[in-house]
C-alpha positions in Angstrom: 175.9 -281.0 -75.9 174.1 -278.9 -78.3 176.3 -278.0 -80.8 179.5 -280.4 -81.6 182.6 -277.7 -83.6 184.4 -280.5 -84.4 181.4 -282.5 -86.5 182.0 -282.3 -90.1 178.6 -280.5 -91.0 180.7 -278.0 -88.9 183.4 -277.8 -90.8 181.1 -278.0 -94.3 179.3 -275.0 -92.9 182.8 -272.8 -92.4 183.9 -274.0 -95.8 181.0 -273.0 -97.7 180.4 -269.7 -95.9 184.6 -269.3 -96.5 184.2 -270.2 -100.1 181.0 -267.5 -100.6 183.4 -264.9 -98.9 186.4 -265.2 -101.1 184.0 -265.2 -104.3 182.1 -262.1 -103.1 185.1 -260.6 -102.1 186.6 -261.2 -106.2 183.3 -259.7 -106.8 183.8 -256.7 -104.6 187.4 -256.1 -106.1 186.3 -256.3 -110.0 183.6 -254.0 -109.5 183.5 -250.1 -109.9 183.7 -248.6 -106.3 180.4 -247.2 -105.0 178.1 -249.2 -107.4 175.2 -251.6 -105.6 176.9 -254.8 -106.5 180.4 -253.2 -105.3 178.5 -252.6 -102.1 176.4 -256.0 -101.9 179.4 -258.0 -102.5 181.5 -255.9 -99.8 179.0 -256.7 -97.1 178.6 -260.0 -98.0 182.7 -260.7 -97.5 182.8 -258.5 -94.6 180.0 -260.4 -92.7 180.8 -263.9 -93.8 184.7 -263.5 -93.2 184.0 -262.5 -89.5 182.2 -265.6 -89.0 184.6 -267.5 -90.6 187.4 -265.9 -88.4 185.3 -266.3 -85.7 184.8 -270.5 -86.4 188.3 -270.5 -87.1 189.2 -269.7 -83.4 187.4 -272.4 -82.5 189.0 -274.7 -84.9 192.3 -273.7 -83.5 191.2 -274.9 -79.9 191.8 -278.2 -81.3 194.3 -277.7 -84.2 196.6 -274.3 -83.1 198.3 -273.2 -86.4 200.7 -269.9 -86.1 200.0 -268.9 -89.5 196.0 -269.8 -89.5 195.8 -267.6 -85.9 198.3 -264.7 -88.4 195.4 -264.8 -91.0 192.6 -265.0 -88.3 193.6 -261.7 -86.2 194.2 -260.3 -89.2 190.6 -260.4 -90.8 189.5 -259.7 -87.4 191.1 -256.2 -87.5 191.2 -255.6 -91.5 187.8 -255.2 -92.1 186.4 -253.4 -89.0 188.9 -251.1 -89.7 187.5 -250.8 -93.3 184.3 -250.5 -92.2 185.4 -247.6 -89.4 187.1 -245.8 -92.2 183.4 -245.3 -94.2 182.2 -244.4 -91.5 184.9 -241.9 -90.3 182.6 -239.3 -89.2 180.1 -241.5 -86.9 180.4 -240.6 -83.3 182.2 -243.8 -82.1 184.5 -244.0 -85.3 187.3 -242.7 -83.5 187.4 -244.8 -80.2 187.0 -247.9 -82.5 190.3 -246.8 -84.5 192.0 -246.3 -81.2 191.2 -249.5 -80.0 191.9 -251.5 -82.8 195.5 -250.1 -83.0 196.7 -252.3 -80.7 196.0 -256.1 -82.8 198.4 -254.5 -85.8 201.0 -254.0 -82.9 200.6 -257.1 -81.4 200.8 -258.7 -85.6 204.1 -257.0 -86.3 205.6 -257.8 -83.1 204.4 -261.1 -83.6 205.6 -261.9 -86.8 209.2 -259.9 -86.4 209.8 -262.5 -83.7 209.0 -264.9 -85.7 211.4 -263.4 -88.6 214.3 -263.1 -85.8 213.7 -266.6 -84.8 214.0 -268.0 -87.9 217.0 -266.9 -89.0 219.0 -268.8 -86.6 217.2 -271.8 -88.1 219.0 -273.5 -91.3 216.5 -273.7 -94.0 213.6 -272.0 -91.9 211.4 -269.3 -94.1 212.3 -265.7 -93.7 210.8 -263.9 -96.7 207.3 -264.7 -95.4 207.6 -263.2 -92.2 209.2 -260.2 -93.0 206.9 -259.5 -95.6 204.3 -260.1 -92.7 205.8 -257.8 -90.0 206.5 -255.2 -93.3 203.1 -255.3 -93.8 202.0 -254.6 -90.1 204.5 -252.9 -89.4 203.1 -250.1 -92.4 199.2 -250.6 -91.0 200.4 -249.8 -87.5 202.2 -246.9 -88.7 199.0 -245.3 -90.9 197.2 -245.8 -87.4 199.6 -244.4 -85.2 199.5 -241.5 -88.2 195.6 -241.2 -87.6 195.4 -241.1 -84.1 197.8 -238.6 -84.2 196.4 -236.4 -87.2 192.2 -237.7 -87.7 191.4 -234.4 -90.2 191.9 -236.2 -93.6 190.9 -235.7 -97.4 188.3 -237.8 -98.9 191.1 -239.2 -101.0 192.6 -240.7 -97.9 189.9 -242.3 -96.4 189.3 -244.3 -99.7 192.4 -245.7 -99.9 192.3 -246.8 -95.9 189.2 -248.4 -96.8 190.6 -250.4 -100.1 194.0 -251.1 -98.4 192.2 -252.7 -95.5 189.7 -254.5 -98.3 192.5 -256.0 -100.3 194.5 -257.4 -97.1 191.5 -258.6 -95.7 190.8 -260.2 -99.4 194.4 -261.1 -99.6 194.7 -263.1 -95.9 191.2 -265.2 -97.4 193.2 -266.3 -100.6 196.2 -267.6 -98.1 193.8 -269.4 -96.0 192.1 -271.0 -99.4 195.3 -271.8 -101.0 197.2 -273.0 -97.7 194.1 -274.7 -96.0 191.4 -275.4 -98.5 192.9 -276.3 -101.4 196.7 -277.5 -102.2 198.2 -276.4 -105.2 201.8 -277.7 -104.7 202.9 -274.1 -102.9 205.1 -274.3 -99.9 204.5 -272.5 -96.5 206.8 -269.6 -97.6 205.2 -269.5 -101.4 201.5 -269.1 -99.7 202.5 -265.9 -98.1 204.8 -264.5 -100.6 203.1 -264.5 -103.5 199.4 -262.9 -102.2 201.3 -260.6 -100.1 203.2 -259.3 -103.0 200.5 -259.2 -105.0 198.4 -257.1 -102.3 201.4 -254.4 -102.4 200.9 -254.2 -106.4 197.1 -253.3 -105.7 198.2 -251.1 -103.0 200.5 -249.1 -104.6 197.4 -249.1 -107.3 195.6 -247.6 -105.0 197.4 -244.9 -104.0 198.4 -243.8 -107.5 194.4 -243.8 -108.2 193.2 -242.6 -104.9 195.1 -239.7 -105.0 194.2 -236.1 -104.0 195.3 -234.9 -107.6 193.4 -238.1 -109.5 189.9 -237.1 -107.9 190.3 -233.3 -107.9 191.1 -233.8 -111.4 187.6 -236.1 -111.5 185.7 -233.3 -109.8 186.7 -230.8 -112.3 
């Protein structure tokens, strides 16, 4: 066999690729929109997360984890749909968006089973996964939204893009924090706290990116 997935140069590889992503995506966050470093550290996350989400899968072959495959899909669709929303107006920027609806469908309905499920548990975590399926649930309703209605402001396409960004971001920090690194969280606190703090940047977002605030920049 030519390559092992299972060796730990293997794993050393995804960690330090995983651990370059979550720094460039900090970068990519801190810095001014549209600036070269902004840009640089973007494409840096972007391409290094995919691979990462991309090893993980195969990681999972061997070590299946609900969460970890939650987080995985997720990248997976986040940031090609942030990429797609850039580039809106290419060609093939619509089929992708169609096609890519379907993995936030299959994440809410996913995660809402999970959240029904658990509640007939005693003790199980319910805050996580409906935070989760909330979250989905509002991703597959902006693309339902686009297929039906694809002639938006600028305003709009910048905040797809940064919404997608900061999930995508926000999925990496559970991963670090849950599988990389243990700083005495529980299962529940690792989604609860970086998904909350995702909505606070979200809701940022939209109060920046929005058709008044960059009319008003225009002027």
């Amino acid at each position: 066999m030519i390559w092992d997935p299972f060796d730990p140069f293997s794993y050393f590889i995804h960690v330090i690729f995983g651990t370059i992503a979550f720094a460039a995506g900090i970068a990519a966050l801190a810095t001014k929109k549209g600036t070269d470093l902004h840009i640089k550290a973007g494409k840096v996350f972007s391409y290094l997360m995919i691979l990462v989400a991309i090893s993980t899968v195969v990681f999972m072959t061997n070590d299946f984890l609900p969460l970890a495959v939650v987080m995985t899909v997720a990248v997976l669709y986040l940031i090609p749909s942030a990429i797609n929303s850039i580039n809106h107006d290419k060609k093939m920027a619509a089929l992708w968006d169609k096609l890519l609806t379907l993995i936030p469908l299959l994440l809410f309905v996913f995660t809402a089973m999970q959240f029904i499920r658990f509640l007939a548990i005693e003790e199980a975590p319910t805050v996580g996964p409906i935070l989760l399926a909330s979250t989905f649930g509002f991703i597959l309703y902006q693309d339902l939204a686009l297929l039906k209605n694809r002639y938006r402001e600028r305003s709009y396409w910048i905040r797809r893009h940064m919404i997608r960004m900061i999930l995508a971001f926000t999925f990496t920090a559970m991963a670090v924090i849950r599988l990389g690194i243990n700083i005495g969280l529980t299962l529940e606190q690792t989604v609860v706290y970086p998904i909350l703090f995702a909505w606070i940047c979200i809701a940022y977002c939209y109060k920046k990116y929005s058709p008044a605030k960059l009319e008003a920049a225009r002027a």
